[in-house]
C-alpha positions in Angstrom: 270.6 -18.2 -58.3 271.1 -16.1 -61.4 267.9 -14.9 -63.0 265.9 -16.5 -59.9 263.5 -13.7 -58.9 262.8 -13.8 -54.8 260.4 -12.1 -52.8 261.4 -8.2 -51.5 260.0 -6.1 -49.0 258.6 -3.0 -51.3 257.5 0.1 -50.0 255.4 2.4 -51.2 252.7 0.6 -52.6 249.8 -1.3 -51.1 249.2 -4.7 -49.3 247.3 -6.3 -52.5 247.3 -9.4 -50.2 245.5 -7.7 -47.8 243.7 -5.5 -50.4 242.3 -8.7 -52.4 240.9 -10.2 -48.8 239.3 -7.4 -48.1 237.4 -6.8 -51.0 236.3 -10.3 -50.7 234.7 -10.3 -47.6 233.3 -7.1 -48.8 231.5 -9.1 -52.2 230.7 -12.3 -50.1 228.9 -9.8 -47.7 227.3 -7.9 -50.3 225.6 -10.7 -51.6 224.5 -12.2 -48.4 223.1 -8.7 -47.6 221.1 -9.1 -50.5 219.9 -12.3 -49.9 218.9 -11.3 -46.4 216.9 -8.8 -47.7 215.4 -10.9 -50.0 211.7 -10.7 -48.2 211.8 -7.1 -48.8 212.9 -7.6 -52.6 210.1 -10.6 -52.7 207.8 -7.6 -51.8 208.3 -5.5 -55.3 211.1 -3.6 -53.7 214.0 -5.1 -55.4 215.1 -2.3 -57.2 215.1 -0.2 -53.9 217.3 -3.0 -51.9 219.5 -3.1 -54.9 220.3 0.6 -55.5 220.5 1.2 -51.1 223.1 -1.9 -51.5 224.8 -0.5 -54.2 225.4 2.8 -52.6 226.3 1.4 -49.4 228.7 -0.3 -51.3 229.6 2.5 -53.9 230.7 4.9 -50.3 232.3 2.2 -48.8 234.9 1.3 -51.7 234.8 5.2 -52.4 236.1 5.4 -48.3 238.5 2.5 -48.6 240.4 4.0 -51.8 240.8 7.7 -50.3 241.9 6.5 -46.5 244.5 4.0 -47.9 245.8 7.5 -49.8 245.8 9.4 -46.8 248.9 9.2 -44.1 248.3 8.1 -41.4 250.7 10.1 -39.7 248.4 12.8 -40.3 246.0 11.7 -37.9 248.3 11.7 -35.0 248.7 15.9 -35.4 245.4 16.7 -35.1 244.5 13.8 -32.0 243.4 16.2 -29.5 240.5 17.6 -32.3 240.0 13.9 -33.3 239.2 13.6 -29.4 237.1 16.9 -29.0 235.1 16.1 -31.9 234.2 12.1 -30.6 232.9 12.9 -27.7 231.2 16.2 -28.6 228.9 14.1 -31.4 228.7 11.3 -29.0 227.4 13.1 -26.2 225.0 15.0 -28.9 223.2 12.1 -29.8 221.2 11.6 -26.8 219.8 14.8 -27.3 219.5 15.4 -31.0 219.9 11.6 -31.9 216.3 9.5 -32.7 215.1 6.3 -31.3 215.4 2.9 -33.2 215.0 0.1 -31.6 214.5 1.1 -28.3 218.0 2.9 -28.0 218.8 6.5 -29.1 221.9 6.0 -31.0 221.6 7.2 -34.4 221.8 11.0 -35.5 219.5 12.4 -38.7 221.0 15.0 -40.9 218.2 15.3 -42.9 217.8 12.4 -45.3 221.2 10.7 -43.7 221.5 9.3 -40.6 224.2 7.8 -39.1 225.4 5.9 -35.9 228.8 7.8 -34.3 230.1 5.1 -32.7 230.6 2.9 -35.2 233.2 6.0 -36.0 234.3 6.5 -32.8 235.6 3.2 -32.2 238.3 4.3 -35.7 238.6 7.7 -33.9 239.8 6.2 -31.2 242.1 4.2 -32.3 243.7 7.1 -34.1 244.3 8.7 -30.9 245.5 6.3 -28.4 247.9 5.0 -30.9 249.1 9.0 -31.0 248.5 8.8 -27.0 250.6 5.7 -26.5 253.1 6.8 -29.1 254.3 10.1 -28.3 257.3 10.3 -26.2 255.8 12.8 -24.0 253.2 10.4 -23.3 254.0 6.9 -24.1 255.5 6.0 -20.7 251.8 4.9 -19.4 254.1 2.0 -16.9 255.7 4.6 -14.8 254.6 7.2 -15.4 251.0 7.4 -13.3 250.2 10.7 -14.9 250.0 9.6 -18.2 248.2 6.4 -17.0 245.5 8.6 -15.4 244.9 10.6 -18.6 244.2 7.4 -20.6 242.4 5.9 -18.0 240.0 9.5 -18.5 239.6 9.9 -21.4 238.7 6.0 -22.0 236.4 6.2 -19.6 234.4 9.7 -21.1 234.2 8.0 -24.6 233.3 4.9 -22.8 230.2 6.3 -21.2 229.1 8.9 -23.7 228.7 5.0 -25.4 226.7 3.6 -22.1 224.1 6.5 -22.2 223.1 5.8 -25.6 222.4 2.7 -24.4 224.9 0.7 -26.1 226.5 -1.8 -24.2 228.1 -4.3 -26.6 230.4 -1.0 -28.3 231.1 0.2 -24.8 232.5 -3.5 -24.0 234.6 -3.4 -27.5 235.6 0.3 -27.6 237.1 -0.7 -23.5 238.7 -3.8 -24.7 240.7 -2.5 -27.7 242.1 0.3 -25.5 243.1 -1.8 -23.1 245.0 -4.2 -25.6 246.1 -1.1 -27.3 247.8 0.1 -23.6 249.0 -3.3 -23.2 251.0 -4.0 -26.0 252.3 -0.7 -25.7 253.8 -1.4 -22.3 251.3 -1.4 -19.8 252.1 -4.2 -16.9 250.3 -7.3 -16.3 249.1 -6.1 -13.0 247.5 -3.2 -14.1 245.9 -5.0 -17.0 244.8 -7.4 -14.6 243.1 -5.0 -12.6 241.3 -3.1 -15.4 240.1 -6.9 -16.5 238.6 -6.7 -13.0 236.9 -3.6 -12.6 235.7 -4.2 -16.1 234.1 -7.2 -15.5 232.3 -5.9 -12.3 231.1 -2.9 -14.0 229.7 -5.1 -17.0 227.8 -7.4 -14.5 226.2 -4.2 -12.7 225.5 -2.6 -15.8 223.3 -6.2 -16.9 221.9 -6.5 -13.4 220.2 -2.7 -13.7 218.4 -3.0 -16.9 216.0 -5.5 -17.4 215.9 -6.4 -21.0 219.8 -7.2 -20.7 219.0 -9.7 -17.8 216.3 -10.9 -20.1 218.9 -11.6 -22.7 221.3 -13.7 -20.0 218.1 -15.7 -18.8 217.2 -16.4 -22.7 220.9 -17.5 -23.2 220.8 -19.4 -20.0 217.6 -21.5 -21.2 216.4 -20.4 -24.6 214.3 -23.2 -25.8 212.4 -22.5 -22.3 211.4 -19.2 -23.3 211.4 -20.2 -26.9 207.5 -18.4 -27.4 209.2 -15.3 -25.8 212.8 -13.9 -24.6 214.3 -16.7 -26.4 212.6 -16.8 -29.8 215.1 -14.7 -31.6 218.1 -17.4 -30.2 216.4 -20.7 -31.4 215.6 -18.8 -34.2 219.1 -18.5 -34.8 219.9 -22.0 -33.8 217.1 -23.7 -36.1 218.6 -21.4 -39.2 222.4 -22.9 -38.1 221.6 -26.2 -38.0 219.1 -26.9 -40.5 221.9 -25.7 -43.4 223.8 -28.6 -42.6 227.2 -29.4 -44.6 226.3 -27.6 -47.8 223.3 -25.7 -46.8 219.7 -24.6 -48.7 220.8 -23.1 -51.2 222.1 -19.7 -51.8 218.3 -17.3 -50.6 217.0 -20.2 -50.1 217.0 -19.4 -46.3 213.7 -19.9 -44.3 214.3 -18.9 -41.4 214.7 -14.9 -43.0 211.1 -14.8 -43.7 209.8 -13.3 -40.4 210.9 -15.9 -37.9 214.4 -14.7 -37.4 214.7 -11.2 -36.4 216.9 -8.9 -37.5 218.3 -11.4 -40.0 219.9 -8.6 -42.6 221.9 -7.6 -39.4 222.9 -9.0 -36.2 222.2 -12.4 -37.4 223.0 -12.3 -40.6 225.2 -15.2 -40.1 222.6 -17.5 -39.0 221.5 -17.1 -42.9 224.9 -17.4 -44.0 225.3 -21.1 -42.3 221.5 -22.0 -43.4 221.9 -21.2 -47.2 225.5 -22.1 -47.3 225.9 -24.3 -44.6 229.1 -25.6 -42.5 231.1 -25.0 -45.8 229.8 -21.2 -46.0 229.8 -20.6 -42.5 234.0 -21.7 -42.2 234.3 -19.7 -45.1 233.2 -16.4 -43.5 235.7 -17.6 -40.4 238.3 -18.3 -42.5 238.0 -15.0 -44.9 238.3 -13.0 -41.5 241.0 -15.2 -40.2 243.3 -14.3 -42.7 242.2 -10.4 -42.1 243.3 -10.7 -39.0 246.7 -12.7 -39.6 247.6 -10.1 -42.6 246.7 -7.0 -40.3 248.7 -8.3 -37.3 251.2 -9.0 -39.5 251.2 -5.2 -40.6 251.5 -4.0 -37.1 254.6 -6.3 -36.4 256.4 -5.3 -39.3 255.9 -1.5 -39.4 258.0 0.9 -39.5 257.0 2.7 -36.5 255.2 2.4 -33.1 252.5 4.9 -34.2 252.1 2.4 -37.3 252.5 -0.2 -35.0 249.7 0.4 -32.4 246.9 2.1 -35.1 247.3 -1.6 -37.3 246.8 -3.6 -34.5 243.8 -1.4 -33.1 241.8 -1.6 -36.0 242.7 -5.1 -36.9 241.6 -5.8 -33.5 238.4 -4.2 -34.0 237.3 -6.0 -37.1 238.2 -9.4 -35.2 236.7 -8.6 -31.9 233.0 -7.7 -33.6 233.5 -11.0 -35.9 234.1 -13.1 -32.7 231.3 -11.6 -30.6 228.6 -11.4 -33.6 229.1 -15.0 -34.4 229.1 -16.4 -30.9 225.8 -14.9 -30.4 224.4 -16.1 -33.4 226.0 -19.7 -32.0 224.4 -18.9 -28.6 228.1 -19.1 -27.0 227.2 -15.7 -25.4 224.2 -13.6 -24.6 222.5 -11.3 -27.6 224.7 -7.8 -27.0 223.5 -6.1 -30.7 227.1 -6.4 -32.3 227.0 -6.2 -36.1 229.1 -8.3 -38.4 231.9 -6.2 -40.0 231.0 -5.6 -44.0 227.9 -8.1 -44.0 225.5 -6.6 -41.6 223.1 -3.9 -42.8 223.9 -0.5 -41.9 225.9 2.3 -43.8 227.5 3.6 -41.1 228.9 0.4 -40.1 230.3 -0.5 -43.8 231.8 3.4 -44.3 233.6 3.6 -40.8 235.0 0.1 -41.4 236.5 0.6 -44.8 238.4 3.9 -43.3 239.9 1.8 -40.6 240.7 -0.7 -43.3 241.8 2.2 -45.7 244.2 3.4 -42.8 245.5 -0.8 -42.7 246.5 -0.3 -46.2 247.7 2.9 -46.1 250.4 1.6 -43.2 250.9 -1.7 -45.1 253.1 1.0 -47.9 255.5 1.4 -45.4 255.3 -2.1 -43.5 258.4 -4.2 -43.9 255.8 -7.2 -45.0 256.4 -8.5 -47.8 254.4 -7.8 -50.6 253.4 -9.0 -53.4 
């Protein structure tokens, strides 16, 4: 129709779709970061929480603005220092990293410290999707060869993760590669098998170390070991259920004020659905939901397979933490210390998420989506 405008596919500018939902998750966290911190802020350090918050925040958007302004075809020249690099910091941490929490997987640089996996899991994105692209290398089906050297160095950047005691990013760090090889051509069978082996090495790795079989007993039974084991789980549940439809009232949570552990992080949820309630609790789902539908989207409509494969890693990286954090705050599945992408405390969390999101947006300019 004459004068009708209709929707074109534009290139070289942004998702703004994509760009709006992820700034939103990004506020909605922000807030509930602050109101799980609240106890601190109750303390007389409100000014503190605020400016740490505000920093967090400041880097992250900072991170977000110059990745999505960076090619991402970039990357894929330099993937063999992008791998040297990983698993060179990775395997330093154990030695020059400090404790924190019982784990050593953090590294000081003074007055910074950061966590390298939460960086790693981006990195290696970037370089399977190079891996898996290359035609040199992309034929991982027939090609055993190939296969072999994914298989390797999946396996290095998977236990430089073990040693540091870090189960729940080895698991997700394992299973984005995997999905990354499959959707680039690997067979059934093959994927089938990994599943396997996987899945037997997971329940050896729990069996060895007594506070995971702790944490598979408490999920087992946790109101049995409710005074112990299981405290931080029905902790969790009581926070979930006593928000109701419509919740408390936003910090008006409870639960936050020493009874839940590590409510500004792992379970940060748990105060999400208590102050917020059902309503607040979909919404976080729902904001994440449509994350994941416009990333995936990105990765079916790019332009290339390099484009292709780095979307759908990272987009599957965001989704896979948001489904593991909130089915342990549900108790659907054992504790494992997975973070909740953009609402959980932790800078290096926040930074390392907004380059992989930066490098979403910075494919979306070439995508064939449509765009707004």
């Amino acid at each position: 129709m004459k004068g009708r405008i209709t929707p074109k596919e534009k290139s070289g500018q942004i998702d703004f779709v994509l760009l709006i939902i992820i700034m939103s998750i990004m506020l909605f966290g922000f807030i509930m970061l602050f109101s799980a911190n609240s106890p601190e802020a109750a303390n007389g350090g409100i000014y503190s929480v605020l400016m740490r918050q505000g920093l967090i925040f400041g880097l992250g958007v900072a991170t977000l603005f110059a990745s999505m302004n960076f090619d991402y075809h970039r990357y894929s020249r330099h993937r063999k220092k992008i791998l040297i690099i990983t698993v060179s910091i990775m395997l330093a941490v154990p030695l020059f990293g400090f404790v924190s929490h019982g784990a050593t997987r953090q590294i000081s640089l003074g007055a910074i410290s950061f966590q390298p996996s939460e960086f790693a899991k981006v990195a290696m994105v970037l370089y399977f999707a190079s891996f898996l692209s290359d035609p040199k290398t992309q034929n991982i089906t027939t090609d055993r060869t190939n296969l072999f050297k994914a298989i390797a160095v999946m396996g290095a950047i998977c236990i430089t993760c073990y040693i540091q005691r870090h189960l729940s990013a080895t698991v997700v760090l394992a299973l984005i590669i995997i999905m990354m090889m499959f959707v680039a051509g690997l067979s059934y069978r093959v994927v089938g098998f990994g599943a396997i082996a996987a899945v037997i090495l997971l329940f050896v790795a729990t069996l060895g170390t007594g506070y995971r079989m702790d944490r598979v007993v408490a999920f087992l039974d946790p109101f049995k070991y409710k005074q112990g084991i299981g405290w931080q789980i029905v902790q969790s549940l009581l926070a979930v259920g006593s928000g109701g439809m419509f919740g408390l009232g936003l910090g008006q949570s409870r639960q936050k004020y020493n009874y839940l552990p590590e409510a500004q992080n792992d379970y940060i949820y748990a105060v999400v659905c208590e102050e917020l309630g059902f309503i607040g609790g979909i919404a976080v789902i729902l904001l994440f939901a449509l994350f994941v539908w416009r990333g995936m989207s990105i990765a079916l409509k790019a332009k290339d397979k390099l484009g292709m494969l780095t979307a759908f890693g990272i987009t599957s990286i965001i989704g896979v933490q948001m489904l593991i954090n909130i089915a342990v705050v549900l108790s659907l599945m054992p504790s494992t210390g997975m973070q909740l992408p953009l609402f959980s405390s932790g800078g290096s969390s926040m930074i390392a998420t907004m380059w992989g999101m930066g490098i979403l947006l910075n494919i979306s300019k070439t995508s064939r989506i449509k765009k707004i």
